[in-house]
TORKOL-4160 file (C-alpha; in steps of 0.2 Angstrom, whole numbers, padded with zeros to 4 digits, m for minus):
418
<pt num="1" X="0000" Y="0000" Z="0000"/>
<pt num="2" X="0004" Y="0017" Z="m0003"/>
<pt num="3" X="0010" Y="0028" Z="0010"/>
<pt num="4" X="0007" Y="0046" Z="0002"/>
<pt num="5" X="0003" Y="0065" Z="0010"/>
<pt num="6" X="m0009" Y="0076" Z="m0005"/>
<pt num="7" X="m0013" Y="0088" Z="0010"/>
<pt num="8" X="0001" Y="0099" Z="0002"/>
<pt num="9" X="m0008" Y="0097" Z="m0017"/>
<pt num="10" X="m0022" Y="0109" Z="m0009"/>
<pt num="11" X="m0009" Y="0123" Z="m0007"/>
<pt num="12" X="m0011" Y="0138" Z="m0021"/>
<pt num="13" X="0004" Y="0137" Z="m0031"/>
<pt num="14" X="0006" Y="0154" Z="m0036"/>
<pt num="15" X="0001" Y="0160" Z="m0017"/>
<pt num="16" X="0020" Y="0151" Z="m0013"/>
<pt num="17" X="0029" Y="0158" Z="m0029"/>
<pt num="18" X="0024" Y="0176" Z="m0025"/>
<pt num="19" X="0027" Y="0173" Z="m0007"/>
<pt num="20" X="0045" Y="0166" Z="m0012"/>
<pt num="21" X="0046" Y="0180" Z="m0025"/>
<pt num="22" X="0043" Y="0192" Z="m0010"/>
<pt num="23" X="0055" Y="0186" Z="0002"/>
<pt num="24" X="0068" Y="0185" Z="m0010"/>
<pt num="25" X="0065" Y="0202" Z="m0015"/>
<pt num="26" X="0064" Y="0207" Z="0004"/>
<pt num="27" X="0083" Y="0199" Z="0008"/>
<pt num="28" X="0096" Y="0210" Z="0008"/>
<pt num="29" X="0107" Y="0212" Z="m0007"/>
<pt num="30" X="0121" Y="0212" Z="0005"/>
<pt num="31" X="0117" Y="0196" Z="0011"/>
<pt num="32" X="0120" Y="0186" Z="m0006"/>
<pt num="33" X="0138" Y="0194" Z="m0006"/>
<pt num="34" X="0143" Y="0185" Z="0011"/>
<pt num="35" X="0143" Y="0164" Z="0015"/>
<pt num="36" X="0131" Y="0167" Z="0032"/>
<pt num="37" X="0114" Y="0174" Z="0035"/>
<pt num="38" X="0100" Y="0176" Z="0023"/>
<pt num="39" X="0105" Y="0174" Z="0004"/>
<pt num="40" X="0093" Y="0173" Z="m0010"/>
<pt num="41" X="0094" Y="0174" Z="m0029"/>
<pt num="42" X="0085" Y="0171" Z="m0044"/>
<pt num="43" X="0090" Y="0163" Z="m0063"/>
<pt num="44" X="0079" Y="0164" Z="m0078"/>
<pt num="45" X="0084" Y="0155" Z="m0094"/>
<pt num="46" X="0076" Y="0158" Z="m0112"/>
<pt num="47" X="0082" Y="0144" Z="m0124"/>
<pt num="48" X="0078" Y="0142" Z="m0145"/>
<pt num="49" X="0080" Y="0126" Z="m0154"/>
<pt num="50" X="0080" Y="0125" Z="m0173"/>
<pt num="51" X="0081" Y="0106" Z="m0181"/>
<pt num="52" X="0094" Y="0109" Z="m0197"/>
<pt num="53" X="0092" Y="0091" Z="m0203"/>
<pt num="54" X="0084" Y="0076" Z="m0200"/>
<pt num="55" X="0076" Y="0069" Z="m0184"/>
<pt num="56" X="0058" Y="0066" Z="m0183"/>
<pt num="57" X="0053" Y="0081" Z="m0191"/>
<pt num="58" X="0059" Y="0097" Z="m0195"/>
<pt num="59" X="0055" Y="0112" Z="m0183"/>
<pt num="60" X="0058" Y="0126" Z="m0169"/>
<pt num="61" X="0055" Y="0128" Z="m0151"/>
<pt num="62" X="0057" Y="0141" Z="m0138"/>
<pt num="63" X="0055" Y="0136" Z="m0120"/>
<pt num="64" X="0061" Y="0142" Z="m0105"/>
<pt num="65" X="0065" Y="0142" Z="m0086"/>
<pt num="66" X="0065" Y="0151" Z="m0071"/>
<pt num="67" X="0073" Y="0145" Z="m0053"/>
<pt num="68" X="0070" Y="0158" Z="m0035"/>
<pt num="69" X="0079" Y="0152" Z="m0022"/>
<pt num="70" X="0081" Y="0160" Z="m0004"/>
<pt num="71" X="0094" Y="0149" Z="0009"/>
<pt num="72" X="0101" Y="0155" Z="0025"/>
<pt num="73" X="0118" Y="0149" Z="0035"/>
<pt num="74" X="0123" Y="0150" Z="0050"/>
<pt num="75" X="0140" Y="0158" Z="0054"/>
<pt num="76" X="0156" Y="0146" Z="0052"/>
<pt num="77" X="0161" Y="0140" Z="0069"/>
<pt num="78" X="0172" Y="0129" Z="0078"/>
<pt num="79" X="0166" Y="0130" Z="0094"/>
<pt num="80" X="0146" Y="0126" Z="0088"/>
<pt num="81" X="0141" Y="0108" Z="0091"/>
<pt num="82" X="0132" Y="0108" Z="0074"/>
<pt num="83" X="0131" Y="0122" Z="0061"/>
<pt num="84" X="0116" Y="0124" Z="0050"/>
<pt num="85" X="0110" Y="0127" Z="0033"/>
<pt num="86" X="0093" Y="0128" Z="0025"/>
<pt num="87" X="0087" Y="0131" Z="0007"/>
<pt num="88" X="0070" Y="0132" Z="m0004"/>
<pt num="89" X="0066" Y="0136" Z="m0021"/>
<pt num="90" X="0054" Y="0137" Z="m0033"/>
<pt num="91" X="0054" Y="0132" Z="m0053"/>
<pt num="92" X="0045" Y="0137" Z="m0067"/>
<pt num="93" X="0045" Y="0129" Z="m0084"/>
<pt num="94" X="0038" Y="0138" Z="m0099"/>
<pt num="95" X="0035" Y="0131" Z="m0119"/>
<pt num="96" X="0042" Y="0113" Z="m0127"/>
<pt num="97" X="0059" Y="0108" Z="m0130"/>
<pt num="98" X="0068" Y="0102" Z="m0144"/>
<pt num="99" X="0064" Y="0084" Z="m0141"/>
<pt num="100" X="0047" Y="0083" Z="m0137"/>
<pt num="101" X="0042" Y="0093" Z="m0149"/>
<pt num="102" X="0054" Y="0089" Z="m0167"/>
<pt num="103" X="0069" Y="0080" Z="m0161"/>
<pt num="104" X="0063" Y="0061" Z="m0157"/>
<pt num="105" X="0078" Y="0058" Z="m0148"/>
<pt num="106" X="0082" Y="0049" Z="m0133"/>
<pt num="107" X="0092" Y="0056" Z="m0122"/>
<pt num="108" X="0087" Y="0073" Z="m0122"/>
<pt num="109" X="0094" Y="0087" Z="m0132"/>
<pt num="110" X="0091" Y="0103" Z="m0120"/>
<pt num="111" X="0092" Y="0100" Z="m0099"/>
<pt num="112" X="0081" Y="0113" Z="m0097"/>
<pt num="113" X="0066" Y="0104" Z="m0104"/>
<pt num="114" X="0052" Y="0097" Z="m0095"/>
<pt num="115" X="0033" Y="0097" Z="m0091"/>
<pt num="116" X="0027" Y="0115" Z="m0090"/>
<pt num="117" X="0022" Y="0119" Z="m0076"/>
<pt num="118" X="0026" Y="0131" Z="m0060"/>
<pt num="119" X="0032" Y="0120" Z="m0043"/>
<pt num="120" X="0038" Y="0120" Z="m0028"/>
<pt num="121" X="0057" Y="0114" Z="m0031"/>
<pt num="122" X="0071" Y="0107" Z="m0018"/>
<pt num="123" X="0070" Y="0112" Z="m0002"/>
<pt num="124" X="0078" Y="0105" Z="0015"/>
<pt num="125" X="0089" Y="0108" Z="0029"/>
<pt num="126" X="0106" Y="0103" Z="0033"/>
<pt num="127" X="0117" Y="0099" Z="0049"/>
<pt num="128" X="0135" Y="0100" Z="0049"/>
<pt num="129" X="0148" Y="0095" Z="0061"/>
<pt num="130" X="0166" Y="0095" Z="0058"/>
<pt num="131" X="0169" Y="0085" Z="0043"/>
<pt num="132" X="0150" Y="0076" Z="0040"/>
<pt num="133" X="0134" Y="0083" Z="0037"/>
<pt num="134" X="0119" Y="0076" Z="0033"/>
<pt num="135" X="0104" Y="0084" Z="0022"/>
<pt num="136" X="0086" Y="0081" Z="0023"/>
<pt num="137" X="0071" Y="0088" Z="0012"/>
<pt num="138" X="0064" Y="0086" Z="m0005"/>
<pt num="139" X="0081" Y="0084" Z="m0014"/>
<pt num="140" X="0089" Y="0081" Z="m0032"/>
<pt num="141" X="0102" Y="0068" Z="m0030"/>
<pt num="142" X="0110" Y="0074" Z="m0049"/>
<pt num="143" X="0116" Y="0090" Z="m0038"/>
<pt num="144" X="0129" Y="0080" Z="m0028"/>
<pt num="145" X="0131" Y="0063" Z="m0036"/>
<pt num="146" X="0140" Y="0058" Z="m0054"/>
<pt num="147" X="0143" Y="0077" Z="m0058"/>
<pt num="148" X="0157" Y="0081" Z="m0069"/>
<pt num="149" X="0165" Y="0100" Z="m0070"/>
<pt num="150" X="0167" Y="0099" Z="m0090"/>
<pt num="151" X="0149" Y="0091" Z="m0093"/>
<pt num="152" X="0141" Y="0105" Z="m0084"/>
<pt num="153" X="0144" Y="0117" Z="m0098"/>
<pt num="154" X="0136" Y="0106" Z="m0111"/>
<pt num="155" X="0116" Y="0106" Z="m0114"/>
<pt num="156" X="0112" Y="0087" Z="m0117"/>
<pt num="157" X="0106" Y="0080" Z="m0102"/>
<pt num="158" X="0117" Y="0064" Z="m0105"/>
<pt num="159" X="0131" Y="0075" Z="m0099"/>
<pt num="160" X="0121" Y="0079" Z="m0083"/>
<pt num="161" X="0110" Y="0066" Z="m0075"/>
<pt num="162" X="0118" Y="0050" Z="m0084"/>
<pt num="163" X="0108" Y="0041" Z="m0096"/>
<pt num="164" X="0113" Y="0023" Z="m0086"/>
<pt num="165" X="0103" Y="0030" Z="m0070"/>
<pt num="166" X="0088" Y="0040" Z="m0080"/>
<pt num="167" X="0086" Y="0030" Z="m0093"/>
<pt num="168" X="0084" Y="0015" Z="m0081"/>
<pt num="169" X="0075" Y="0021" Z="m0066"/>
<pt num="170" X="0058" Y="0022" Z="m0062"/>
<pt num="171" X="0053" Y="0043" Z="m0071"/>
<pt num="172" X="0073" Y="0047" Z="m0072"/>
<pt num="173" X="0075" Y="0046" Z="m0052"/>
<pt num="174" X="0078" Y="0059" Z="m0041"/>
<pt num="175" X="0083" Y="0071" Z="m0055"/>
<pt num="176" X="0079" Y="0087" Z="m0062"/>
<pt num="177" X="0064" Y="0091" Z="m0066"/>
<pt num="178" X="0056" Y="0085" Z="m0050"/>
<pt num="179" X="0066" Y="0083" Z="m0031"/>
<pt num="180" X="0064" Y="0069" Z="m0022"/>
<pt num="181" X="0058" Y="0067" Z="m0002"/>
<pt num="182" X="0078" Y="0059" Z="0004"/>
<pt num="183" X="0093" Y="0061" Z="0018"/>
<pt num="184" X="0111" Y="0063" Z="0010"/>
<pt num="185" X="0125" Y="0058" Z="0020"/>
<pt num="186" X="0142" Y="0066" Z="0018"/>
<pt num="187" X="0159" Y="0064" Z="0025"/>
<pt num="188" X="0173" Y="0077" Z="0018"/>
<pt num="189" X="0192" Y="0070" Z="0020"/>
<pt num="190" X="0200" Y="0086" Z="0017"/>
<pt num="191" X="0206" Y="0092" Z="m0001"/>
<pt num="192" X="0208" Y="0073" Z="m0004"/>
<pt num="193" X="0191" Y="0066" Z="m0007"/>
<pt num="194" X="0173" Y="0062" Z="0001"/>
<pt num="195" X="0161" Y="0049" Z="0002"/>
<pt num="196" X="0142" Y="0050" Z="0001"/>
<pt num="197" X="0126" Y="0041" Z="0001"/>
<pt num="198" X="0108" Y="0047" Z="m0002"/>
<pt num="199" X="0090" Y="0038" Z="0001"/>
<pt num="200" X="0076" Y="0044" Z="m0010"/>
<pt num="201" X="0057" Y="0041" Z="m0015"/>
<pt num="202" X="0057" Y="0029" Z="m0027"/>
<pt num="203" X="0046" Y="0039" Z="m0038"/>
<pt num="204" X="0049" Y="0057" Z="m0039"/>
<pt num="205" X="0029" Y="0060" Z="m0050"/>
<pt num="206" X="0021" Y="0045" Z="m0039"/>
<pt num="207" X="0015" Y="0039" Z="m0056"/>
<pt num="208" X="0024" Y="0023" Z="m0063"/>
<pt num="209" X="0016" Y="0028" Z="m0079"/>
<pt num="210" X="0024" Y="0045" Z="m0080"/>
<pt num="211" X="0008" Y="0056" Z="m0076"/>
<pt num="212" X="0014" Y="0074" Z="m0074"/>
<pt num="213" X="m0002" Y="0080" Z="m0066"/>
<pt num="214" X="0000" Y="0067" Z="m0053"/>
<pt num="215" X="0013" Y="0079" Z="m0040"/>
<pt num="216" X="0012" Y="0094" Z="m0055"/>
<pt num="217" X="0015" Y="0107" Z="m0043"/>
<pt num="218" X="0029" Y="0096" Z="m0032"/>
<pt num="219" X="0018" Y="0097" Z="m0016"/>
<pt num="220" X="0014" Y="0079" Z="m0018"/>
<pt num="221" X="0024" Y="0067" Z="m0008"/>
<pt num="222" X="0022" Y="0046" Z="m0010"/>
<pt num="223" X="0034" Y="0034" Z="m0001"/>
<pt num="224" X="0038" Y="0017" Z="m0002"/>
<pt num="225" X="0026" Y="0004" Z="m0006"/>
<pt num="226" X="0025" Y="m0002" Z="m0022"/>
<pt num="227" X="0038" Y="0013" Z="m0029"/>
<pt num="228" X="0051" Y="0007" Z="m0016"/>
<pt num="229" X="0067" Y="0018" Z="m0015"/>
<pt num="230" X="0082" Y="0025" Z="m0022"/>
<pt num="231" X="0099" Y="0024" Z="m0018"/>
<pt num="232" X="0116" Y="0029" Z="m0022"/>
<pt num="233" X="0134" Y="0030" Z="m0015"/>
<pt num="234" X="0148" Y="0039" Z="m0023"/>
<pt num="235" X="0166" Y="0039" Z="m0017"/>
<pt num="236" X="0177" Y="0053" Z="m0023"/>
<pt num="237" X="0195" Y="0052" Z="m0022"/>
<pt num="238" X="0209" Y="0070" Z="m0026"/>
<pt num="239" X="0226" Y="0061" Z="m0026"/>
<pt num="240" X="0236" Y="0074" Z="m0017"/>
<pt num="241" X="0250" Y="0084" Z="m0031"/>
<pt num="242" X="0239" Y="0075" Z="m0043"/>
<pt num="243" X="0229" Y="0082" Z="m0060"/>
<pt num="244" X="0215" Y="0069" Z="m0058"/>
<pt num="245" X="0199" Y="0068" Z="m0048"/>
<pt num="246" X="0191" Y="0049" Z="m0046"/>
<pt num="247" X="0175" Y="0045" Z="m0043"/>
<pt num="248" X="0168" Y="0026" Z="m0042"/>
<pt num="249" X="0148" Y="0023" Z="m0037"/>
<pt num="250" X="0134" Y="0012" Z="m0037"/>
<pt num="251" X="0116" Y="0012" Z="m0035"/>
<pt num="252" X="0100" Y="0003" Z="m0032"/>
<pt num="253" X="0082" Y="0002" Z="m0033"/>
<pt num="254" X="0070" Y="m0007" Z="m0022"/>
<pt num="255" X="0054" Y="m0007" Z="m0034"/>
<pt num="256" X="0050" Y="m0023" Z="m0046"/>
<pt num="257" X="0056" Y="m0021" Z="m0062"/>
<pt num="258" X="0049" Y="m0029" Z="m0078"/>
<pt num="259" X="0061" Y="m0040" Z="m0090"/>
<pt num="260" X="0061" Y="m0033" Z="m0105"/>
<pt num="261" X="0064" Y="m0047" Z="m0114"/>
<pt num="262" X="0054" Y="m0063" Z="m0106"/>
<pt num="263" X="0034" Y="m0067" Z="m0098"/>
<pt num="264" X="0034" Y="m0077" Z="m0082"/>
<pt num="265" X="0037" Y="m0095" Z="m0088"/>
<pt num="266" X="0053" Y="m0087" Z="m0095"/>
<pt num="267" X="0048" Y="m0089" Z="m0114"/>
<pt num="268" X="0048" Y="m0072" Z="m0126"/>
<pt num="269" X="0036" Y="m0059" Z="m0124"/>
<pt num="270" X="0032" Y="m0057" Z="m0140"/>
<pt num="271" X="0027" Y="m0074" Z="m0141"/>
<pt num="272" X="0017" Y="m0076" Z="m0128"/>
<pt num="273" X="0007" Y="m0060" Z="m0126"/>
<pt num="274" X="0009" Y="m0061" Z="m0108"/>
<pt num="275" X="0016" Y="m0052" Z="m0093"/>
<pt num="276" X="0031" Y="m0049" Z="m0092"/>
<pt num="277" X="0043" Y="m0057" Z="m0077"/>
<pt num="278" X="0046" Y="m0045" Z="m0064"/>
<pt num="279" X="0064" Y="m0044" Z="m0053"/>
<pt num="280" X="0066" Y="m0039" Z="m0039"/>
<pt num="281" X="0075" Y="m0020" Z="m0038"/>
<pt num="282" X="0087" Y="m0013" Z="m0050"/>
<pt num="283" X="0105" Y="m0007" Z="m0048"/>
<pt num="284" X="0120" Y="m0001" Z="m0055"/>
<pt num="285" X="0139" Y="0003" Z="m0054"/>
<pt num="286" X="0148" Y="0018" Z="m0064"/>
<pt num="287" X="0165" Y="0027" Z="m0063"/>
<pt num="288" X="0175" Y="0045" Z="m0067"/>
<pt num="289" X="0190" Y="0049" Z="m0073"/>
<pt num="290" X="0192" Y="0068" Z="m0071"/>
<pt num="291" X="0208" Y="0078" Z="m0077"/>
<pt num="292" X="0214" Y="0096" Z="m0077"/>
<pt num="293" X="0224" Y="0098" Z="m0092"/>
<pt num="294" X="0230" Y="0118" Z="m0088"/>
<pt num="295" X="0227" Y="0131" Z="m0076"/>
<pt num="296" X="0217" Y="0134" Z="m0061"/>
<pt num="297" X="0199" Y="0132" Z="m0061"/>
<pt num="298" X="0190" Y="0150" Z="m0064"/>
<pt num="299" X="0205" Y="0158" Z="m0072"/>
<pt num="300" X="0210" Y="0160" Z="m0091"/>
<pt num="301" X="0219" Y="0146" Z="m0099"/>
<pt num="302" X="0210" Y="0132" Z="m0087"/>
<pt num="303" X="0206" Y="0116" Z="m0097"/>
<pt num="304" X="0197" Y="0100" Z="m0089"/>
<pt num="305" X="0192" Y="0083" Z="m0095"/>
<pt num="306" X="0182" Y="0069" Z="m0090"/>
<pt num="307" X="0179" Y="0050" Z="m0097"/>
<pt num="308" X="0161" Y="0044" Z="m0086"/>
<pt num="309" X="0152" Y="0027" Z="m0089"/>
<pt num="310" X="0140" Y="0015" Z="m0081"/>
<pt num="311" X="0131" Y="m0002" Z="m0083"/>
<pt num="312" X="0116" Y="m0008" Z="m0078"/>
<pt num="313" X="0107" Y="m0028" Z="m0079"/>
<pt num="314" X="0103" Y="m0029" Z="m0099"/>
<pt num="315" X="0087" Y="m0041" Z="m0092"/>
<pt num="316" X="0078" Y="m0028" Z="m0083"/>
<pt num="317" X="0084" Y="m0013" Z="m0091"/>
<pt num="318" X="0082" Y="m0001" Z="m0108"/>
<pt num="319" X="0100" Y="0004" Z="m0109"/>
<pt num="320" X="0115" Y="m0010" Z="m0105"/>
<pt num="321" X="0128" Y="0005" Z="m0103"/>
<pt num="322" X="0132" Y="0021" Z="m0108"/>
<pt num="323" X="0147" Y="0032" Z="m0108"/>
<pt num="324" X="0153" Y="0051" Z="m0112"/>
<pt num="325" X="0164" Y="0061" Z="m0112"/>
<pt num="326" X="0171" Y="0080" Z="m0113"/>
<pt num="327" X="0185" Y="0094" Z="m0112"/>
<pt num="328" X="0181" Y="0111" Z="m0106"/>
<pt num="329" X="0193" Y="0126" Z="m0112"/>
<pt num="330" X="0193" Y="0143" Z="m0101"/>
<pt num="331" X="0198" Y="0161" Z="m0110"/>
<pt num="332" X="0202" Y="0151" Z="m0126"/>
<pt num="333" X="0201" Y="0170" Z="m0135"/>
<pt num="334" X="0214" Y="0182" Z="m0128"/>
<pt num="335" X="0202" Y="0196" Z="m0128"/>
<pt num="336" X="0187" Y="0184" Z="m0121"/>
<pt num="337" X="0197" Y="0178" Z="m0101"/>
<pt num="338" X="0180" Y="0172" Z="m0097"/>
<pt num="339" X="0172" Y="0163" Z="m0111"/>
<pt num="340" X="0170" Y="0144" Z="m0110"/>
<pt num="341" X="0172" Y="0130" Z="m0127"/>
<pt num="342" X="0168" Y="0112" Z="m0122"/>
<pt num="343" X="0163" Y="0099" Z="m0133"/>
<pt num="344" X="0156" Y="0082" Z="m0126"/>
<pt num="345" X="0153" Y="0064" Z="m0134"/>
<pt num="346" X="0141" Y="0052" Z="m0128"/>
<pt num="347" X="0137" Y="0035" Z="m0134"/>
<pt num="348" X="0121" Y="0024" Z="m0125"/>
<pt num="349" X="0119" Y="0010" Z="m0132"/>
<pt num="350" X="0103" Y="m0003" Z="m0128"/>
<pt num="351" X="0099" Y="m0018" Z="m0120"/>
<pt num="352" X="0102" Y="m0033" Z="m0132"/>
<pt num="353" X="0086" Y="m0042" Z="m0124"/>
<pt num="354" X="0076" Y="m0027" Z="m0125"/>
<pt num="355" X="0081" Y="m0026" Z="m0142"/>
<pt num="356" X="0077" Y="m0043" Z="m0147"/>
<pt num="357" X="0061" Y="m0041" Z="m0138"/>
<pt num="358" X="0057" Y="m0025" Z="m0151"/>
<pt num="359" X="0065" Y="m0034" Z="m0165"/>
<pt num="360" X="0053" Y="m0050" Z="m0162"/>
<pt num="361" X="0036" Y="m0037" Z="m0158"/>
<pt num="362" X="0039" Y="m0029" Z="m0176"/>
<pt num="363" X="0051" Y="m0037" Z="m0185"/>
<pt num="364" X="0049" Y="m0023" Z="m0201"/>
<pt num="365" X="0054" Y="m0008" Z="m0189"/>
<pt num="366" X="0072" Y="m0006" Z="m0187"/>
<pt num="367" X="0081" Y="m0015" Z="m0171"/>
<pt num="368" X="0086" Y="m0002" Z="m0156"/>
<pt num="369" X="0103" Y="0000" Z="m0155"/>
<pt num="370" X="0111" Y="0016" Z="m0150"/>
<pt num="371" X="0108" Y="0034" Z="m0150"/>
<pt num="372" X="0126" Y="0044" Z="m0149"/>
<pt num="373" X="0128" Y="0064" Z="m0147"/>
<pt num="374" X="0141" Y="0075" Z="m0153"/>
<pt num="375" X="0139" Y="0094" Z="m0143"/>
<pt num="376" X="0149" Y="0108" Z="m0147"/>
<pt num="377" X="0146" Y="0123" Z="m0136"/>
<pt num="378" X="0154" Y="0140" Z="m0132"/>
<pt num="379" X="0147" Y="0153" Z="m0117"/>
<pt num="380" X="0150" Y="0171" Z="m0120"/>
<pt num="381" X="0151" Y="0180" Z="m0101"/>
<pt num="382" X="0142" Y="0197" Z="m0103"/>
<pt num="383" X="0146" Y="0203" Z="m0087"/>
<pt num="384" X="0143" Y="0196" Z="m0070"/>
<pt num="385" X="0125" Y="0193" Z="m0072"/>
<pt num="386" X="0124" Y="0188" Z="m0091"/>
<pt num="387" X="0129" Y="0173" Z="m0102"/>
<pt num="388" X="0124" Y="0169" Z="m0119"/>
<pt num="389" X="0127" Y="0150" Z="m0128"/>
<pt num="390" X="0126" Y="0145" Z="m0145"/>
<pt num="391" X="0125" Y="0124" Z="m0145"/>
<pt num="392" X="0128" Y="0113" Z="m0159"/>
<pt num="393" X="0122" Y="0096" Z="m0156"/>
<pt num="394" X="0123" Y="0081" Z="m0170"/>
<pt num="395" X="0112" Y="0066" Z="m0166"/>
<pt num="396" X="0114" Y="0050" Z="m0174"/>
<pt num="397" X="0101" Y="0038" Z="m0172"/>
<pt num="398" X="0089" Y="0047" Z="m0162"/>
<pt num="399" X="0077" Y="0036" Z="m0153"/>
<pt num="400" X="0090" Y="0023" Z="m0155"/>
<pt num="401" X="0085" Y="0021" Z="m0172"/>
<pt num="402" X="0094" Y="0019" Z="m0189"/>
<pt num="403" X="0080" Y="0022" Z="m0198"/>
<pt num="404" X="0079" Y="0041" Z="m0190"/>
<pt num="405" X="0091" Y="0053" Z="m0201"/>
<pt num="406" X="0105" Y="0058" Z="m0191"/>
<pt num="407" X="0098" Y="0076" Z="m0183"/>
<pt num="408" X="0108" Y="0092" Z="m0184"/>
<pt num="409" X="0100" Y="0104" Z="m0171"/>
<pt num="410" X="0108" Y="0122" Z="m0165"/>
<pt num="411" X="0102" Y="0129" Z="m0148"/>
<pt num="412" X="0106" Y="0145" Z="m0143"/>
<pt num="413" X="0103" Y="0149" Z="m0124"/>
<pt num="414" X="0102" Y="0166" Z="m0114"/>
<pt num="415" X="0102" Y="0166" Z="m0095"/>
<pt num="416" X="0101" Y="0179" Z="m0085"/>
<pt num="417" X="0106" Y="0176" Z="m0065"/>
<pt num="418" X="0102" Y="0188" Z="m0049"/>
């Protein structure tokens, strides 16, 4: 049975925007400018999208996206027992993206794209003591966990939230667009590493069928039951005198999991017609390889790299593994110290039974194999508060189809932050 709170669905969503709105506005501007007390700032986001070549069909978007967020710290201090942080935020989403609406691909063109909707976002509070800290609220595990420093700067949301965990988790996991009710544990060892671990809701939308409506303004909160829970555990490792940064994780999910492939006597779906064998939970292992190539991150002439792949069970699963890839190149242009050129690679390839299961359903439509990026992208710093980004992407096999033309789309991104 389903253990779930809709109390909170009752609350008037734009009654809490404009109540965020105020109290962001009502913090002083002072206060962003200093580690401790009251902070608060807000970043809007307008993105256009134009398909230059095949793809599903050929077309333009403009969506867009705006994040408030008010936090407040205690004061640094040795003597304190525990020191305290708390933080809340709001998103809006505006228009359709470049894949819902012309792309067809699969692993998401634009990391700005989703439901359109306005929410309450990730909020929790945060206890710290010495070295470990522990975080609690509606959180978004891709915040903390599997980041990279050059895949940040790159638009597809396979160089974000890795396709081997959104692909093959129950609505992408606890991921942007949608936080997740969880407790992160933390332990810093220095400049030389950290570990973590996080427990979330199984199901951020508390809909296994992907119904947006279901928490569309994220005030509705389901745990356990049938959705079970999401974990992950990422060590992180600096070598001292060293260039490179290591990371090695795994996670799992505690929900039943269709094969994708065989019924429950074992024999083929697409045989049988019947239901499909269910497993119990889900999981996963991936690793980073991070490496600073030149310079000193935020200065000109800083160039980092990073290799990141995963796996996951080919039996329960819609992607077997997927890997990427990037380099990120600071001040590039003598007369631009604070531009940024990165260009990423990402290949994700499917599950060999789910595509023999595909190939057998409809053996006249092409067999799932693979959907591989190639983004090129470059932010021009207007000033403190202003960037602008032209993106290239080239898509081939979108959908993870070989019948679908390789697509050649360009995104161009304006973001504004206070």
């Amino acid at each position: 049975m389903k253990n779930s709170c809709r109390c909170l669905d009752r609350v008037s969503v734009p009654v809490l925007s404009i109540a965020l709105t105020a109290l962001w506005l009502a913090c002083p501007i002072a206060a962003a400018e200093t580690k401790a007390g009251w902070s608060s700032g807000i970043d809007v986001t307008v993105e256009g999208a134009a398909g230059l070549h095949g793809g599903a069909q050929h077309g333009s978007t403009l969506h867009g996206m705006a994040l408030n967020r008010v936090e407040w710290q205690q004061a640094e201090n040795a003597d304190r027992t525990v020191n305290l942080h708390a933080f809340v935020s709001a998103l809006t989403l505006t228009g359709r993206g470049p894949s819902e609406k012309f792309l067809g691909d699969f692993l998401a063109a634009s990391n700005i794209e989703g439901y359109a909707s306005t929410r309450l976002y990730s909020w929790w509070v945060e206890a710290a003591r010495g070295d470990w800290s522990v975080r609690a609220g509606a959180l978004l595990a891709d915040e903390e966990f599997t980041g990279t420093s050059a895949g940040g700067n790159l638009f597809n949301s396979a160089f974000g939230w890795p396709a081997f965990i959104s692909a093959n988790t129950l609505n992408t996991g606890p991921a942007f667009y949608v936080a997740a009710p969880g407790i992160r544990l933390e332990r810093k060892f220095g400049e030389q590493g950290a570990w973590r671990v996080g427990v979330y809701d199984g199901d951020t939308f508390d809909s296994p069928t992907g119904d947006t409506d279901a928490t569309r303004h994220g005030m509705h909160y389901g745990l356990g039951g049938a959705q079970g829970f999401f974990a992950i555990s990422e060590a992180e490792v600096t070598p001292a005198e060293s260039a490179n940064r290591f990371k090695v994780g795994a996670w799992a999910h505690t929900a039943k999991f269709a094969d994708v492939r065989d019924d429950e006597s074992g024999r083929r779906l697409a045989a049988t017609g019947g239901a499909a064998r269910l497993h119990r939970g889900n999981y996963g292992a991936y690793g980073v390889i991070e490496r600073t190539l030149a310079g000193k991150s935020g200065e000109p002439g800083y160039v980092t790299s990073y290799v990141r792949g995963g796996l996951a069970p080919t039996d329960r699963n819609a992607l077997g593994y997927a890997v990427d890839a990037g380099i990120a190149a600071t001040g590039l242009l003598p007369t631009r110290a604070k531009d940024i050129t990165a260009l990423g690679v990402v290949h994700a390839s499917f599950s060999p039974r789910f595509a023999a299961n595909a190939r057998a359903t409809d053996p006249a439509s092409p067999t799932p194999d693979f959907e591989q990026v190639v983004e090129l992208n470059h932010t021009i710093s207007l000033g403190e508060h202003f960037s602008v980004q032209p993106d290239l992407q080239y898509i081939r096999h979108p959908g993870g189809s070989a019948a679908q033309r390789g697509a050649l789309a360009l995104l161009l991104r304006v973001k504004a932050t206070y």
